[in-house]
C-alpha positions in Angstrom: 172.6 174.3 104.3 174.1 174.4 107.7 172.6 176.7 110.6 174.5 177.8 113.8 177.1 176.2 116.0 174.8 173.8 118.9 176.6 174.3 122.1 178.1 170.7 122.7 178.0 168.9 126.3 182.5 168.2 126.6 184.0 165.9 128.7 187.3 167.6 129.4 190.3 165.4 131.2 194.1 166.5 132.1 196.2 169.6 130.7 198.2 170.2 128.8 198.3 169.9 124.5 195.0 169.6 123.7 193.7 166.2 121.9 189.8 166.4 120.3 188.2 162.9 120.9 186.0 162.2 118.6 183.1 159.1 118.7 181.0 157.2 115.9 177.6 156.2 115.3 175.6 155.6 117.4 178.1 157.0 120.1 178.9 159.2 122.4 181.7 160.9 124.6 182.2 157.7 127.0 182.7 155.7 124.3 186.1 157.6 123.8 187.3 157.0 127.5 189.5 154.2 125.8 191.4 157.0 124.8 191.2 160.0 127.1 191.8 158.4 130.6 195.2 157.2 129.2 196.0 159.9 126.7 194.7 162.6 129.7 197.6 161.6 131.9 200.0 163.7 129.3 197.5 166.0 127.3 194.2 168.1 127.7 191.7 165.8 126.1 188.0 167.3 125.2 185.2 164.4 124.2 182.2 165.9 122.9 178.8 164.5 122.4 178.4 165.4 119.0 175.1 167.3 118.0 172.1 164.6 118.4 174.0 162.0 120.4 174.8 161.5 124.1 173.9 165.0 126.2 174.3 167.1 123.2 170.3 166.9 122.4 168.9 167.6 118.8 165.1 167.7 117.9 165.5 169.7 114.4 166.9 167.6 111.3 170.5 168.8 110.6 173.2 168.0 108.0 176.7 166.0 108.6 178.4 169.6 107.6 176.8 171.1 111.2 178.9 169.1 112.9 182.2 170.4 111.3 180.3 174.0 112.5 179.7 172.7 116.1 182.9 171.8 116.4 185.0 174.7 115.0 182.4 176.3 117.8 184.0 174.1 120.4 187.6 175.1 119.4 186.8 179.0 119.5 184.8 178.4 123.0 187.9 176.6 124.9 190.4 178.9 122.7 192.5 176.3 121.2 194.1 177.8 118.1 195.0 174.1 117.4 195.2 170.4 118.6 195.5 166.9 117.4 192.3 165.0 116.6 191.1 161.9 117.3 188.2 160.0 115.5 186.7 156.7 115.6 184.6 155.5 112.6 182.1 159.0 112.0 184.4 160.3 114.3 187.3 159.9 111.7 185.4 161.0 109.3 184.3 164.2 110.9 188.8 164.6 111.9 189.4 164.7 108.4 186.9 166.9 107.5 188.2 169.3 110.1 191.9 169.0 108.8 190.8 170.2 105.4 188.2 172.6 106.5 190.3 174.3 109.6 193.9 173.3 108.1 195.8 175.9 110.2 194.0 174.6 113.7 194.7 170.6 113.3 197.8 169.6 113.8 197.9 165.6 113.0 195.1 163.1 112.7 194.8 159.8 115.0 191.8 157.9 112.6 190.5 154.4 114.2 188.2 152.1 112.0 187.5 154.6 109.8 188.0 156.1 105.9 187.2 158.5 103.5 185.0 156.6 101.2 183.9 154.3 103.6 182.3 150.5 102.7 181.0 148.0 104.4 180.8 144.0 104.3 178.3 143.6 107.2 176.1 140.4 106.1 172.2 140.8 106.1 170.7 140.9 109.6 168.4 138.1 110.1 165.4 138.6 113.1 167.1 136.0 115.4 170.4 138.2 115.1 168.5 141.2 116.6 166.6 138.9 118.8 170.1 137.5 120.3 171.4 140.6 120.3 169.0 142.5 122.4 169.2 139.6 125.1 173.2 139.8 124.8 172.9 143.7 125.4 170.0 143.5 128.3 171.9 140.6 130.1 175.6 142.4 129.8 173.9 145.6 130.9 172.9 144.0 134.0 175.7 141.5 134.5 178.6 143.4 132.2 181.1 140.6 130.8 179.7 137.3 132.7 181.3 135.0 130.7 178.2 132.8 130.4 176.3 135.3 128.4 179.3 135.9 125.9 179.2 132.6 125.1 175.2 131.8 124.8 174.3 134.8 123.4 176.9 137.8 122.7 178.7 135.1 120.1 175.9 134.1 118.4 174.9 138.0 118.0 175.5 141.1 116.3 178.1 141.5 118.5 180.2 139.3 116.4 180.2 141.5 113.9 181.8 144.3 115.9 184.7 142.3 117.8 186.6 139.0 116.9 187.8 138.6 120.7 184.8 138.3 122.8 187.0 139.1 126.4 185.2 139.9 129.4 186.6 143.8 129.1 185.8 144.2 125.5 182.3 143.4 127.2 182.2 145.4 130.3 183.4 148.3 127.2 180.3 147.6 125.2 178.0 147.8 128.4 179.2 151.0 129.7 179.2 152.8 126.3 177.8 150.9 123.5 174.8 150.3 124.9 173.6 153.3 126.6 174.6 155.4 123.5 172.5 153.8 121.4 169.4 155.0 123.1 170.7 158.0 123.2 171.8 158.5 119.2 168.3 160.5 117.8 166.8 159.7 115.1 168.0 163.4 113.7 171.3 161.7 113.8 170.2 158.5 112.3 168.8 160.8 109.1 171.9 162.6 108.9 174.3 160.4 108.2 172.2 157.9 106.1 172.0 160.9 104.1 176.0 161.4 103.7 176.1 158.2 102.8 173.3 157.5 100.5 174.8 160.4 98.6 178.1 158.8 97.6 180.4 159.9 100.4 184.3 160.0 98.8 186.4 162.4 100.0 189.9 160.7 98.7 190.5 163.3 96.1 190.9 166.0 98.7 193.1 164.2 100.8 196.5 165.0 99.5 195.7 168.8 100.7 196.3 167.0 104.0 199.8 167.5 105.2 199.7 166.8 108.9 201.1 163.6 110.4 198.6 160.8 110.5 198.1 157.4 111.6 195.4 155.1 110.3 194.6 152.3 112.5 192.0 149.4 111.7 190.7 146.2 112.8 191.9 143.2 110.0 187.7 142.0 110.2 186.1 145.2 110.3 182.6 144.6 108.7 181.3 148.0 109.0 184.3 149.7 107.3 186.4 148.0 106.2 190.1 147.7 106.4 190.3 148.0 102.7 188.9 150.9 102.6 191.1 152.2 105.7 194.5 151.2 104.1 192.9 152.9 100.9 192.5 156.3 103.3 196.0 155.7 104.4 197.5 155.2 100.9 195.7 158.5 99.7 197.3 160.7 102.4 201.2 162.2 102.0 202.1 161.2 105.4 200.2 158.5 106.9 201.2 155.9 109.2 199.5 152.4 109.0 198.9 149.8 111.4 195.9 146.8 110.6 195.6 144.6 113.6 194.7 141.1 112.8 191.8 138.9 114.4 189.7 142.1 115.6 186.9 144.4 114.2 185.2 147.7 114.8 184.9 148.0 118.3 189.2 146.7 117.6 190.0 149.4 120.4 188.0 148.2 122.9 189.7 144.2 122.4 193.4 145.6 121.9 193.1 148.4 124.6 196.6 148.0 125.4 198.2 147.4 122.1 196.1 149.9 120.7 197.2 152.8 123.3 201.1 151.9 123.1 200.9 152.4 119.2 199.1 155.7 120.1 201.7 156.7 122.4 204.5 155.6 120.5 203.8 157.2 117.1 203.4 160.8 119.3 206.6 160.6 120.4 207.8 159.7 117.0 205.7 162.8 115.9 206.0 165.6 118.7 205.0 168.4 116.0 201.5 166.6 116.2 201.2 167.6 119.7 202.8 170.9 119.5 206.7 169.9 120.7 209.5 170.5 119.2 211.6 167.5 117.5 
């Protein structure tokens, strides 16, 4: 049962078309400046915190379906009768939901590391790896991508799991974002989507009511969704662009930054109906 809209904390960037930057779990609005300082030099781009995470504050349990009210909300408060969407991970997820629950008011998808009946491969999760990871977050925090804690501690850590190229700005990334959104993700948050996903999440029979231009990107060693199950996302929509880039993960944006932003850019301008031009 979903209640009323929560007014969302927004970062807003630039003019022009508007792009809807959506961020995982545990995330927040920052951890889409990847994407909106570059993307905000051409476009309007509008990060949210979604509803329990960064500023966007929620003490009352809620359902993954609020979000999709929150952010139809969003739309009607900054008057956009439609915009591209971005997502990343949950943030894909939540794009997709929006194209088939707001069809008229989306006008392409950009989905990063995500899918529609997402699946993991993350190995079990020893004490030592939390224990190495918590020193590789503390140190990086203070310190963000010294090159002497990347190798002692952030490869030996979870960190491995979420990037395959452990570069000092995929760091200085995790430091800035990562880490401060994860103590800021509630445990309202936390419930909600274990509670998506623990229910058999599969939305790939309702994609082919999805007729926008899309383009699926994901990381080749993704452990917390995996590319399989990206590509399988991709496969399942009419018109879908893919792109798998090889020797990253998860956090694949935040390794590739450049790569990543010129295949953004360059599938727009093959696509200008996605961002309301004319071909």
């Amino acid at each position: 049962m979903t209640g009323s809209p929560h007014l969302l904390n927004v970062q807003v960037r630039g003019d022009g078309y508007p792009i809807l930057c959506l961020h995982g779990h545990p995330g927040s609005a920052n951890n889409m400046s990847v994407f909106t300082h570059h993307l905000s030099q051409q476009f309007q781009t509008l990060a949210p915190d979604l509803r329990g995470y960064g500023n966007s504050k929620a003490s009352q349990d809620f359902v993954m379906a609020d979000h999709l009210v929150d952010l139809e909300a969003l739309l009607d408060r900054f008057e956009i009768p439609r915009c591209l969407v971005l997502g990343w991970s949950l943030g894909g997820i939540l794009a997709t939901e929006l194209a088939l629950r707001l069809p008229e008011r989306v006008s392409g998808l950009i989905l990063v590391a995500t899918a529609a009946r997402p699946r993991g491969s993350h190995p079990p999760i020893s004490w030592q790896d939390n224990l190495l990871t918590g020193v590789a977050a503390l140190v990086n925090w203070v310190q963000p991508g010294w090159q002497p804690n990347i190798e002692l501690f952030g490869k030996r850590s979870l960190f491995r799991h979420l990037i395959q190229q452990h570069t000092a700005e995929a760091y200085r990334y995790i430091g800035d974002a990562a880490v401060p959104a994860y103590f800021q993700t509630s445990a309202a948050a936390d419930r909600a989507l274990n509670q998506a996903l623990r229910a058999g999440y599969n939305r790939l029979p309702d994609l082919p009511q999805v007729h926008v231009p899309c383009l699926m990107l994901a990381g080749e060693c993704d452990r917390h969704i995996t590319a399989a199950s990206s590509q399988e996302t991709a496969q399942a929509l009419p018109n879908c662009e893919w792109q798998c880039y090889p020797s990253t993960a998860h956090l694949f944006p935040w390794e590739i930054p450049q790569q990543v932003l010129a295949d953004v850019d360059r599938w727009i301008g093959a696509h200008p109906d996605a961002v309301g031009r004319l071909a």
